[in-house]
N, CA and C of each residue as an Amber inpcrd file, in Angstrom:
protein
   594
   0.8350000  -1.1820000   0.0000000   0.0000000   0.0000000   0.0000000
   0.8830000   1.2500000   0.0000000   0.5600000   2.0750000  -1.2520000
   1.4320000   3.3860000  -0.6610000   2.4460000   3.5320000  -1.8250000
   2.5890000   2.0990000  -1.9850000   3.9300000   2.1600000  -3.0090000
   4.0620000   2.4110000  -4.2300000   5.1060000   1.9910000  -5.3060000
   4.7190000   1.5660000  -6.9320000   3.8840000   0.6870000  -6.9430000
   4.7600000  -0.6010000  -6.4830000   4.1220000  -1.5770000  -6.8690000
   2.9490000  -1.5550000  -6.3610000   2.3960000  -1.4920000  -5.3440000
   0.7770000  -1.3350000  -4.7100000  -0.4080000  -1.1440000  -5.9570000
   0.7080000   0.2020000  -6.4530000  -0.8330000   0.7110000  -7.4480000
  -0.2690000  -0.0630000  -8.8890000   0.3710000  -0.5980000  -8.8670000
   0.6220000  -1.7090000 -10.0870000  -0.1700000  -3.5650000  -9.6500000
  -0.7020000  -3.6000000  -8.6780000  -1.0120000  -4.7350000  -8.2890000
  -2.7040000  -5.0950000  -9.3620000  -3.1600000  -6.1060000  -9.8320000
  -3.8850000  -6.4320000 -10.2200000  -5.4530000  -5.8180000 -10.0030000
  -5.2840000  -6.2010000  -8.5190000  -6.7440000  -5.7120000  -7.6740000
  -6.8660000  -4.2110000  -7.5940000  -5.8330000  -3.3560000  -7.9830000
  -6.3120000  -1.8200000  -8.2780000  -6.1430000  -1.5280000  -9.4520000
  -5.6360000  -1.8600000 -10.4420000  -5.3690000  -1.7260000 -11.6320000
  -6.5770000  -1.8800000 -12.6030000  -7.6440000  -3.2640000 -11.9630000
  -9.1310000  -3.8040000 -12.4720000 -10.4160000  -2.3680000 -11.6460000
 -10.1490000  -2.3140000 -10.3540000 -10.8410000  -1.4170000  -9.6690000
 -10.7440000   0.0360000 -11.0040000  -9.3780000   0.2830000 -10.8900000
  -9.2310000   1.7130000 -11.7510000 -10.4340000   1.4970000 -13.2750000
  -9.8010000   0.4940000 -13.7050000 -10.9450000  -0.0060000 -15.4400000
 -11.9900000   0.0720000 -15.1370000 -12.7790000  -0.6030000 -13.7750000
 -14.0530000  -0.7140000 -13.4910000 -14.4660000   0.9700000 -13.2630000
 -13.8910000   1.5790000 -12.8800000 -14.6340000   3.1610000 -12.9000000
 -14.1780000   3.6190000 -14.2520000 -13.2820000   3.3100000 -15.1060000
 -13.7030000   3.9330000 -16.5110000 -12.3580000   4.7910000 -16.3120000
 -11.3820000   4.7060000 -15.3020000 -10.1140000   5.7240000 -15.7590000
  -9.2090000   5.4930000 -16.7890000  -8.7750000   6.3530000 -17.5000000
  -7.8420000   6.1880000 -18.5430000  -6.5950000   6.5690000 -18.1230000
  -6.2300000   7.3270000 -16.5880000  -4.8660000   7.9530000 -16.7600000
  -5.0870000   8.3490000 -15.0480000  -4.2870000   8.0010000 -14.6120000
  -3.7500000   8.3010000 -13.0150000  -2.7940000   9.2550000 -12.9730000
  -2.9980000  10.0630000 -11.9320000  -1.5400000  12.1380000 -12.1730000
  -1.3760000  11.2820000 -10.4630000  -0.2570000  11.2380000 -10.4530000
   0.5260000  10.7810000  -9.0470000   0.9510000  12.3440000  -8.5170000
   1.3670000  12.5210000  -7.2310000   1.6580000  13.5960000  -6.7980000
   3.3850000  13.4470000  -6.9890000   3.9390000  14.6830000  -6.4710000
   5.3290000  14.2960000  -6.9860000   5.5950000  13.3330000  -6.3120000
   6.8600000  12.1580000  -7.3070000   7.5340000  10.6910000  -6.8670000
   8.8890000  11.2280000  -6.7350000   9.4230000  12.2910000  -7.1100000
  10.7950000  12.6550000  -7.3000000  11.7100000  12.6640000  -5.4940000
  12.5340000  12.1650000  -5.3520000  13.1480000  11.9330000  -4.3190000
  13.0640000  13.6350000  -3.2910000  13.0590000  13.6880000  -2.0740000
  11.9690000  14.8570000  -1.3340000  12.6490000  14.9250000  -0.2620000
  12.9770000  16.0700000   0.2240000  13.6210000  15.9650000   1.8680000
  12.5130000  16.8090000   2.9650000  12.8860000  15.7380000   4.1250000
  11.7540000  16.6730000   4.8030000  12.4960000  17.6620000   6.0590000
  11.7640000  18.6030000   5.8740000  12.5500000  20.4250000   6.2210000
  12.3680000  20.4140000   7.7760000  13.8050000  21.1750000   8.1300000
  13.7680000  20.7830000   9.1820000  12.6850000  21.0750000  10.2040000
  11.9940000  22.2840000   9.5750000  11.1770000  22.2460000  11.1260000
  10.2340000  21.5560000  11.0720000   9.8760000  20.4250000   9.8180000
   9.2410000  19.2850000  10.3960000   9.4860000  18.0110000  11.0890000
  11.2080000  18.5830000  10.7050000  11.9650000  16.9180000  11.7350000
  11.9850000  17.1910000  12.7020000  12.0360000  18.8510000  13.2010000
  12.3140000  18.8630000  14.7790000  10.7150000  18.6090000  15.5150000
   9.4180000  18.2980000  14.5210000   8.4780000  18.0700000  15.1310000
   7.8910000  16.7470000  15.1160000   9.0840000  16.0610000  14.0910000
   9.2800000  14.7150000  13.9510000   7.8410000  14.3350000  13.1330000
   7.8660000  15.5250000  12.6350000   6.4920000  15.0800000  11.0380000
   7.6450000  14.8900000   9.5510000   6.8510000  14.7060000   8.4950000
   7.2650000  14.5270000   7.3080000   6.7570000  15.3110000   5.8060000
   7.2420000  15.5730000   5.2670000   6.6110000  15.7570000   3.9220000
   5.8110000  15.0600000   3.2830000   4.8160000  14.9490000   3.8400000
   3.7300000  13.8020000   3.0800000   3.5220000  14.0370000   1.6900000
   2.9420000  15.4240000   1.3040000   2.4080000  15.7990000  -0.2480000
   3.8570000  15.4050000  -1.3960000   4.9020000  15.7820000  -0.9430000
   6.3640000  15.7140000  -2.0210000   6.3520000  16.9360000  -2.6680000
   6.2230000  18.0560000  -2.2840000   6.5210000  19.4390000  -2.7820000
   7.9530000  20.0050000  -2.9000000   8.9590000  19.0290000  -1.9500000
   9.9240000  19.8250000  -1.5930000  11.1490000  18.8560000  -2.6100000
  10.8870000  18.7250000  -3.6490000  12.1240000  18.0620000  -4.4840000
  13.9160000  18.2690000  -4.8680000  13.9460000  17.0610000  -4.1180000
  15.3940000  17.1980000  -3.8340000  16.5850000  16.5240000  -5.3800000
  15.7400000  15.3320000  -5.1660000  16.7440000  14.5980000  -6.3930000
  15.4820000  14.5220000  -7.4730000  15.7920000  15.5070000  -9.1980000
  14.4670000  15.4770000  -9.8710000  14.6280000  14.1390000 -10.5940000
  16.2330000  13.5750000 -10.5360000  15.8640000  12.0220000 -11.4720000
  16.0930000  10.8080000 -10.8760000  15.4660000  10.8710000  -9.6910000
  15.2150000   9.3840000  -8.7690000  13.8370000   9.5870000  -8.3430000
  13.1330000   8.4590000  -8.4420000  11.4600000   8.1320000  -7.3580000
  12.0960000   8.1210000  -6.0200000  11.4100000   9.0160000  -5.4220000
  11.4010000   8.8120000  -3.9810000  11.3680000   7.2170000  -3.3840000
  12.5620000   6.6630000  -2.5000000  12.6970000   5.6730000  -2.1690000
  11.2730000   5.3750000  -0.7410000  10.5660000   5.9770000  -0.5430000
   9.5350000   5.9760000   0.5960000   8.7030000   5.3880000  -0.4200000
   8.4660000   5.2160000  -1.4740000   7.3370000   4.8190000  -2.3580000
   7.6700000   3.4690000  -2.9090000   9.2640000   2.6470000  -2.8400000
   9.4160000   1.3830000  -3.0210000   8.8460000   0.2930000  -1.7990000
   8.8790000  -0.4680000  -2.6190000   8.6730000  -2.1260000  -1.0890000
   9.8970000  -2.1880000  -0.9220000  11.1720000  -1.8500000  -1.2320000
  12.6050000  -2.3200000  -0.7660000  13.3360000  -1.2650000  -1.1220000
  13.3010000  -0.4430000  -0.5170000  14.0180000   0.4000000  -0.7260000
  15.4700000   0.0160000  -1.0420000  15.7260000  -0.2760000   0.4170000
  17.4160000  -0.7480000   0.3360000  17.5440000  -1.3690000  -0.5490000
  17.2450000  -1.7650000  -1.4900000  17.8870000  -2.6630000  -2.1730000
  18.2770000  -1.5830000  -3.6490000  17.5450000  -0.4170000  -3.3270000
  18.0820000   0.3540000  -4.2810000  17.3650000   0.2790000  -5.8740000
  16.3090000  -0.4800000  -5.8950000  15.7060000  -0.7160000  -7.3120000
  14.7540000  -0.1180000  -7.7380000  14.5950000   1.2740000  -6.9370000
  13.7720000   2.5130000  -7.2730000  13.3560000   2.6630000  -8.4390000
  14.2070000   2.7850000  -9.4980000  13.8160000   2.8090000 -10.8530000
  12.9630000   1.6420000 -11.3350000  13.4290000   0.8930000 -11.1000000
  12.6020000  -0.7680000 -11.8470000  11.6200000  -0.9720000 -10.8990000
  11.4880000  -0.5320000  -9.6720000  10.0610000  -0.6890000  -9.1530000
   8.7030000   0.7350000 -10.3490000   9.4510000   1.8470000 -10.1380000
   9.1080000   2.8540000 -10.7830000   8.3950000   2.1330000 -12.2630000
   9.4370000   1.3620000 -13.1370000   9.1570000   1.6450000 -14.3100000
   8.2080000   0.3030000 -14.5480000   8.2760000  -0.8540000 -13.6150000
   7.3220000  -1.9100000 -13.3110000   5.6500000  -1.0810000 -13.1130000
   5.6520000  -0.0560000 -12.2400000   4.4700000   0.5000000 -12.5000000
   3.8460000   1.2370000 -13.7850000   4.7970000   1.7740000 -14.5960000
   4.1460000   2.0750000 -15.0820000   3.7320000   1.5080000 -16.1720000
   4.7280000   0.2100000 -16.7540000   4.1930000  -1.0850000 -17.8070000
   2.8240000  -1.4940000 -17.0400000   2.9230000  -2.0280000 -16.0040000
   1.4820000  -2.8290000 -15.4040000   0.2190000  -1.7940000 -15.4680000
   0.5020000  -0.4860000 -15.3820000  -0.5660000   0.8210000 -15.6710000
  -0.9170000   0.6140000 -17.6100000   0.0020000   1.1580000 -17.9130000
  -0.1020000   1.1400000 -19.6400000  -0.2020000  -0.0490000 -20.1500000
  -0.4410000  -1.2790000 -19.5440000  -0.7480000  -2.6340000 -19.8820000
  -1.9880000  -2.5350000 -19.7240000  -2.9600000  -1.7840000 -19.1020000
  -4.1510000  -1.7940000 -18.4760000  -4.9320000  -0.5510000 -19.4240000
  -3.9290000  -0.0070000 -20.4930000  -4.4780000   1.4080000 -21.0640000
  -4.7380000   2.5230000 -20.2930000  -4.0560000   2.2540000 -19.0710000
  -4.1920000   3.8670000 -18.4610000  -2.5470000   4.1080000 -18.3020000
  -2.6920000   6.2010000 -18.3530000  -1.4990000   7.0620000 -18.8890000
  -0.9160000   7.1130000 -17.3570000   0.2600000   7.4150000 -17.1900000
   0.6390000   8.1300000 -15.9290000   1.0420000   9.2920000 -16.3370000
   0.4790000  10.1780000 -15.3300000   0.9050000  11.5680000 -15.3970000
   1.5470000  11.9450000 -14.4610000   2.7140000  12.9750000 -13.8120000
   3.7330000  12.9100000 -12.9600000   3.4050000  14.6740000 -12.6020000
   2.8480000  15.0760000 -11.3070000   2.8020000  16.5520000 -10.8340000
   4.3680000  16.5540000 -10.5240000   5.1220000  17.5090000 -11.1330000
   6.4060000  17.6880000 -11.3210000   6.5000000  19.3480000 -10.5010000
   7.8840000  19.9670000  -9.6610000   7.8030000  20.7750000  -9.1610000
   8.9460000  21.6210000  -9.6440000   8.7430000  22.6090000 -10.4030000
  10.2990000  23.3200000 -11.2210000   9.7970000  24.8020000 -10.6840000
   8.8330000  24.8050000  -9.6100000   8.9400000  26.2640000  -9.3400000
   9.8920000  26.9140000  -8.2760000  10.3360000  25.8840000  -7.7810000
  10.8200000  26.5420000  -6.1970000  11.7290000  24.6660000  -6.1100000
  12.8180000  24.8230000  -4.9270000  13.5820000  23.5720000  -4.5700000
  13.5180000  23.4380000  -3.3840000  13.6550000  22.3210000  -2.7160000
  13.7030000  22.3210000  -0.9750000  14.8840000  22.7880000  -0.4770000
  15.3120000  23.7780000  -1.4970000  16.6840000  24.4740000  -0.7970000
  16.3360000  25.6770000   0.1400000  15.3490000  25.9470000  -0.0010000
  14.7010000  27.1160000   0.6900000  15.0230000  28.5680000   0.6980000
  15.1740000  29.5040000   1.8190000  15.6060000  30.9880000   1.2620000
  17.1290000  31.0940000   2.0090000  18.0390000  32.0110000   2.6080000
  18.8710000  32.1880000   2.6360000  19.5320000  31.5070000   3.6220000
  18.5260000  31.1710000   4.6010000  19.0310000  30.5620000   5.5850000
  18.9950000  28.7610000   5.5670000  19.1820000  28.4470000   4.4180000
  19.4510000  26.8710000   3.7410000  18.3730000  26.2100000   3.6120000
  18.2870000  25.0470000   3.8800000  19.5830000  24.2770000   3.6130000
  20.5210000  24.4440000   2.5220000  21.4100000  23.9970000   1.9250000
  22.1950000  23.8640000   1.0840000  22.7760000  22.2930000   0.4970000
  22.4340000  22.1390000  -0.4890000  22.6230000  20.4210000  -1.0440000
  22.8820000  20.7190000  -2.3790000  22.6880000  20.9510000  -3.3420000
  23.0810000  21.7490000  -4.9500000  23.0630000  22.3580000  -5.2680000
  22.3500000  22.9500000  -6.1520000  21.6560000  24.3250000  -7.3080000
  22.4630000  25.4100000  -6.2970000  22.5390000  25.3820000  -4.6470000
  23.1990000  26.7440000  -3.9740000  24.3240000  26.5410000  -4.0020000
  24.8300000  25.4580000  -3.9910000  26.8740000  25.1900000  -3.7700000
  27.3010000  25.3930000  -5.2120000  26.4450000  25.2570000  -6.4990000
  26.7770000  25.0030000  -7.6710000  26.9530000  26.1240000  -8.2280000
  25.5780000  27.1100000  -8.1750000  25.6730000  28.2230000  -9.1350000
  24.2780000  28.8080000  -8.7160000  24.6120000  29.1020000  -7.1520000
  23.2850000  30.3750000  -6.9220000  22.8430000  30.9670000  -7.6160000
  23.2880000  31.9540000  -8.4000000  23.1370000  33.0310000  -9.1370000
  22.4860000  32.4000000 -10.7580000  22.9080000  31.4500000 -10.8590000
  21.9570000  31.2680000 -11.9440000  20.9380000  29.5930000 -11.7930000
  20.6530000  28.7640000 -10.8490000  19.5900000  28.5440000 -10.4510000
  18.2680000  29.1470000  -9.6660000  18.2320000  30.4560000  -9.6410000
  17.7430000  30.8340000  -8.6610000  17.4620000  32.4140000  -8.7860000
  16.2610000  32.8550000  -8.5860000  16.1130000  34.3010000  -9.2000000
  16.6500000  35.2990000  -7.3120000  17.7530000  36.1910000  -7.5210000
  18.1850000  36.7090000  -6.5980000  17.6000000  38.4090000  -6.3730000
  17.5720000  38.4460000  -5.4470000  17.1780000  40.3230000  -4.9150000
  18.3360000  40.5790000  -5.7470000  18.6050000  41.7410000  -6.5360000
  19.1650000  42.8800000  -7.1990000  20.3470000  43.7070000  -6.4940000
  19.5130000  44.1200000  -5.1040000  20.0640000  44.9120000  -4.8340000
  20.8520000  44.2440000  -3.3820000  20.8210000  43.0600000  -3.4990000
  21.6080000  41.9250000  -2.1390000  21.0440000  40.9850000  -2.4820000
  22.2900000  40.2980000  -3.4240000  22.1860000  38.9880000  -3.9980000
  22.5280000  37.7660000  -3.1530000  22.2030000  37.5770000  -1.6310000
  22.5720000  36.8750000  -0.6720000  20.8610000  36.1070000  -0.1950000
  19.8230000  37.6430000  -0.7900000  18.3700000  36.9810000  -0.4250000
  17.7120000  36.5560000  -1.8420000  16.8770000  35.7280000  -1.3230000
  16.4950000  35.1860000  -3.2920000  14.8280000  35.7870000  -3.0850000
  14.5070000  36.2950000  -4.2370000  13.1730000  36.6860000  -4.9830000
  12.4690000  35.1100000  -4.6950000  10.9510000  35.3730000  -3.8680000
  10.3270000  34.0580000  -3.2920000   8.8120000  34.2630000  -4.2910000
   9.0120000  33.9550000  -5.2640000   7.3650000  34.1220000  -5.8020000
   6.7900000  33.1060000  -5.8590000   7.1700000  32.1790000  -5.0190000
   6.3180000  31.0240000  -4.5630000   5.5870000  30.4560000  -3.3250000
   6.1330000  31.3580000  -2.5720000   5.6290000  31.5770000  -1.2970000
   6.9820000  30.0500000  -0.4350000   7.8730000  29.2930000  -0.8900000
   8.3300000  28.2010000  -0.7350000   9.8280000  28.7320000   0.1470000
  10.5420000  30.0580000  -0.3880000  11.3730000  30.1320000   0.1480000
  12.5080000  30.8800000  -0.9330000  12.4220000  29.9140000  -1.7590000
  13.0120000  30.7670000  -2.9770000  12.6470000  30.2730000  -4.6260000
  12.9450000  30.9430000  -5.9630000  12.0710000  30.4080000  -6.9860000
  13.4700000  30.0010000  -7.5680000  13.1510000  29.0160000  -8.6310000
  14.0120000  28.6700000  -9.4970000  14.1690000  28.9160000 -10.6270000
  15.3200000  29.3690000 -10.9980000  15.3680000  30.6330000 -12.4830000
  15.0170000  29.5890000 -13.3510000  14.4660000  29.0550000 -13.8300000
  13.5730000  28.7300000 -15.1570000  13.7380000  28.6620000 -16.4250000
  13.8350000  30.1850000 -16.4250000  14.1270000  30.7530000 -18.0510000
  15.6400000  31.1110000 -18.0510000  16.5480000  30.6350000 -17.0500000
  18.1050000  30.8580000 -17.4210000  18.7590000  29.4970000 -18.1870000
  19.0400000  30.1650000 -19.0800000  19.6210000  28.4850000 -20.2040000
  19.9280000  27.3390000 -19.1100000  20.9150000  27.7400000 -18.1150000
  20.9750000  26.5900000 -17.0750000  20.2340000  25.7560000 -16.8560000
  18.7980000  26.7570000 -16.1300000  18.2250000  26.0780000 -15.6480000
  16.6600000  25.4470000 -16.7020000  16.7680000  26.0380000 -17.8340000
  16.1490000  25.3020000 -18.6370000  16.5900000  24.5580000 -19.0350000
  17.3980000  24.2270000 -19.3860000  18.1640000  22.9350000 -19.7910000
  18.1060000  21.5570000 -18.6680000  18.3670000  22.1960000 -17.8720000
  17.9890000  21.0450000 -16.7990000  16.2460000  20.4590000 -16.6710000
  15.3730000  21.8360000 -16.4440000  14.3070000  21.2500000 -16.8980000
  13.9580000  20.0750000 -17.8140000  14.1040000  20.4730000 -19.1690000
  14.1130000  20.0460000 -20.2240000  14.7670000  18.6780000 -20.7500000
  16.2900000  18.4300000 -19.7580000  16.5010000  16.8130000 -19.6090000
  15.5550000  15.8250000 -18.6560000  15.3310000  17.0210000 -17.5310000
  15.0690000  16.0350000 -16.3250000  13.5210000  15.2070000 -17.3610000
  12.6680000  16.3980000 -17.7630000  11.0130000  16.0570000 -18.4320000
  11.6750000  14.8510000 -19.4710000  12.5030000  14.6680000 -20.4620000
  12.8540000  13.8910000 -21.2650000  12.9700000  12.6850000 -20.5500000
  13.6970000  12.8920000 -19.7150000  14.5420000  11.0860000 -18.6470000
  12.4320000  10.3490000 -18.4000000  12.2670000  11.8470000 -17.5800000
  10.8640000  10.8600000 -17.4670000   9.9360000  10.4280000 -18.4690000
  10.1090000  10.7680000 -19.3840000   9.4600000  10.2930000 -20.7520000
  10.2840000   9.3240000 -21.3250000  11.4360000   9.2780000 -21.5850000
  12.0010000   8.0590000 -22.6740000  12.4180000   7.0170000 -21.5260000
  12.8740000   7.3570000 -20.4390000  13.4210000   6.1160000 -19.1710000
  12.4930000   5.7270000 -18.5900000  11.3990000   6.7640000 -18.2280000
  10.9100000   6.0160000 -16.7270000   9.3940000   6.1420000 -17.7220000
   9.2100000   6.2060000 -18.4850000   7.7380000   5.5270000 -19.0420000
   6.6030000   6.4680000 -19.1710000   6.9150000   7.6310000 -18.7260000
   5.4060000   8.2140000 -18.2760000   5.0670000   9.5970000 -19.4460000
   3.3870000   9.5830000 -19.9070000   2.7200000  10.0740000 -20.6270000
   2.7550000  11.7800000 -20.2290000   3.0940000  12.3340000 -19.5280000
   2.6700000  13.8600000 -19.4110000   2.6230000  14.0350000 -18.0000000
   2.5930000  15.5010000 -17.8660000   2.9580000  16.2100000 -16.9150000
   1.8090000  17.1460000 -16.1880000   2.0610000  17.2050000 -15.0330000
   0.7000000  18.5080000 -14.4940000   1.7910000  19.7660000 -13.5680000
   2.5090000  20.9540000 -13.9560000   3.4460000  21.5430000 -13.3820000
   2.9870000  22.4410000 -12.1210000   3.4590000  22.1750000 -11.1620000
   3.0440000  22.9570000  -9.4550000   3.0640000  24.2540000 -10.2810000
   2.5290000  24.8540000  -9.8620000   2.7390000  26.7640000  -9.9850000
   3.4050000  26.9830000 -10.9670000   2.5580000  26.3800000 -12.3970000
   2.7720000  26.2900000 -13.1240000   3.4640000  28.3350000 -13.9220000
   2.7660000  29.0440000 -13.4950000   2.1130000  30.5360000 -13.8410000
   4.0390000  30.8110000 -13.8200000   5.0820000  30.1080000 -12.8900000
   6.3260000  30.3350000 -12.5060000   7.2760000  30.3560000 -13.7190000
   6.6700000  29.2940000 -14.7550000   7.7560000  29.0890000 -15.3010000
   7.7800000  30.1220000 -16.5110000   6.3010000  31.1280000 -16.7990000
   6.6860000  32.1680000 -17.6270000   7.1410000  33.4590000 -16.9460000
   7.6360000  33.6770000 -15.7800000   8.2500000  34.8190000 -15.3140000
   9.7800000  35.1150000 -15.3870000   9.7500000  36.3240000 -15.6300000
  11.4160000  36.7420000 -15.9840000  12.1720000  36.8680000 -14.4790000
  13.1330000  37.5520000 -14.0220000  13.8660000  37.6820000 -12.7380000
  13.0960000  38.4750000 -12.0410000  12.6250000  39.7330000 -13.0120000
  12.0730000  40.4090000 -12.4300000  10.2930000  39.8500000 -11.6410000
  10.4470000  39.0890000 -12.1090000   8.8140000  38.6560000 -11.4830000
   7.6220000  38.6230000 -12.2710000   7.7680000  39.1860000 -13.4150000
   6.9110000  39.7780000 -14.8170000   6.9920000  39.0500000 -15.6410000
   5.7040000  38.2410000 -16.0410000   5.7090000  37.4840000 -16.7590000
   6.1720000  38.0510000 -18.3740000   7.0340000  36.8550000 -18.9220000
   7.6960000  37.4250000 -20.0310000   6.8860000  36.4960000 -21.6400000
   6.9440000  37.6000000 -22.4920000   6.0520000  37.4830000 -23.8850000
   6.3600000  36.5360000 -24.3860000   7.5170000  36.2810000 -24.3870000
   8.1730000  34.3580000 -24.9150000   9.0850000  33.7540000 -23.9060000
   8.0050000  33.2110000 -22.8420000   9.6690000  32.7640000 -21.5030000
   9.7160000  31.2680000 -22.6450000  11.2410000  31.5530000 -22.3630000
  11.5850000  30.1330000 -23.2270000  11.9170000  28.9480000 -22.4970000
  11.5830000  28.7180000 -21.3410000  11.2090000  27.0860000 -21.1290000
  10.0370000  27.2810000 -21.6640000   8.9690000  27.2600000 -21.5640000
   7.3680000  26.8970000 -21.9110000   7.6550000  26.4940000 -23.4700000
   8.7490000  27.4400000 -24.4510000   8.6130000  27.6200000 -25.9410000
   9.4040000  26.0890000 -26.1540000  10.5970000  25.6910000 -25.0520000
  11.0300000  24.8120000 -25.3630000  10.6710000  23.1680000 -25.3760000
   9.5050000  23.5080000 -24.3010000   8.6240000  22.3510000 -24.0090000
   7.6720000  22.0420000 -25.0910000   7.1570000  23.0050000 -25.2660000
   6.1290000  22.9590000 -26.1080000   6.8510000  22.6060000 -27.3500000
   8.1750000  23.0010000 -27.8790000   8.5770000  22.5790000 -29.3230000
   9.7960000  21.2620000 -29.5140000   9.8950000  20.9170000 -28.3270000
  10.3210000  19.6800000 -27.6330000   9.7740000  18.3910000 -28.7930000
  10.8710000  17.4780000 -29.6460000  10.1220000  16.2740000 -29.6780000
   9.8770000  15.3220000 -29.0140000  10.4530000  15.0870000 -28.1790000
  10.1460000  14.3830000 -27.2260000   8.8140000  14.1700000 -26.0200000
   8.6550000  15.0650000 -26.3270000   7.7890000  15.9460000 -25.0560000
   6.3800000  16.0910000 -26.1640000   6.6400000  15.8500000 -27.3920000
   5.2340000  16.0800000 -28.1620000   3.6970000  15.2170000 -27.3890000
């Protein structure tokens, strides 16, 4: 229960046909850390908003974790889904990272290249522009970080199996640094003209 395999098991897979679904949107699976002031209350990230690793399934969603077969549990679900004619769709999070605002954590995108994962105040480039309400946003439309977009959406389409996407705060990914949405933000242009991604 809970897991891949769970919702790849026979007895929900027939349940899903019997109501007539064609396509299941999972909440994010992408590997997730949970922030500290929910560890110091010893809660968790239940929803998966806070995406840490965008090209691993969260190991909380395997039957074995340890054993490390995240992916092949992953991609076992989604043959036993599309064996059944229903799509998986993946709520994916490219607006904001569980890196949070200035006061950390710190795990990539900040040790790597602050300044261009990440839309920064102007005038004290130490605090980051939060138009997500999350902590801080993720520059988007900087070749960097579109590019990264743009592999990570591919891996989950040609590797891990899955039909389309539903994007968190979505409205994020056409805004410029300044906060203003821009007339051609070019992730959206690149997605959209993406073959892969057709």
């Amino acid at each position: 229960r809970g897991s891949y395999a769970g919702l790849a098991t026979p007895p929900v897979i027939e349940h899903l046909r019997s109501l007539g679904v064609t396509a299941v949107e999972l909440l994010p699976v992408h590997e997730i850390y949970d922030e500290p002031h929910l560890q110091q209350r010893g809660r968790v990230n239940y929803w998966g908003y806070s995406t840490m690793a965008y090209f691993a399934p969260h190991p909380q969603f395997c039957v074995n974790p340890e054993r490390g077969n995240h992916v092949e549990e992953f991609r076992s679900m989604v043959k036993a889904l599309h064996d059944a004619d229903i799509e998986v769709i993946l709520d994916v999070v490219f607006n904001h990272t569980d890196e949070g605002n200035h006061a950390g954590p710190v795990y990539s995108f900040k040790g790597i290249a602050n300044n261009a994962y990440y839309y920064l105040m102007p005038d004290n480039r130490t605090y980051y522009n939060d138009y997500t309400g999350c902590g801080n946003t993720f520059n988007v439309n900087h070749p960097i970080g579109e590019k990264f977009i743009l592999d990570c959406l591919r891996y989950w389409v040609q590797v891990m199996g899955v039909d389309g996407f539903r994007f968190d705060e979505g409205s994020v990914l056409s805004r410029g640094e300044d906060g203003a949405p821009l007339k051609h933000p070019p992730v959206l242009w690149q997605i959209e003209l993406d073959d892969v991604l057709v």
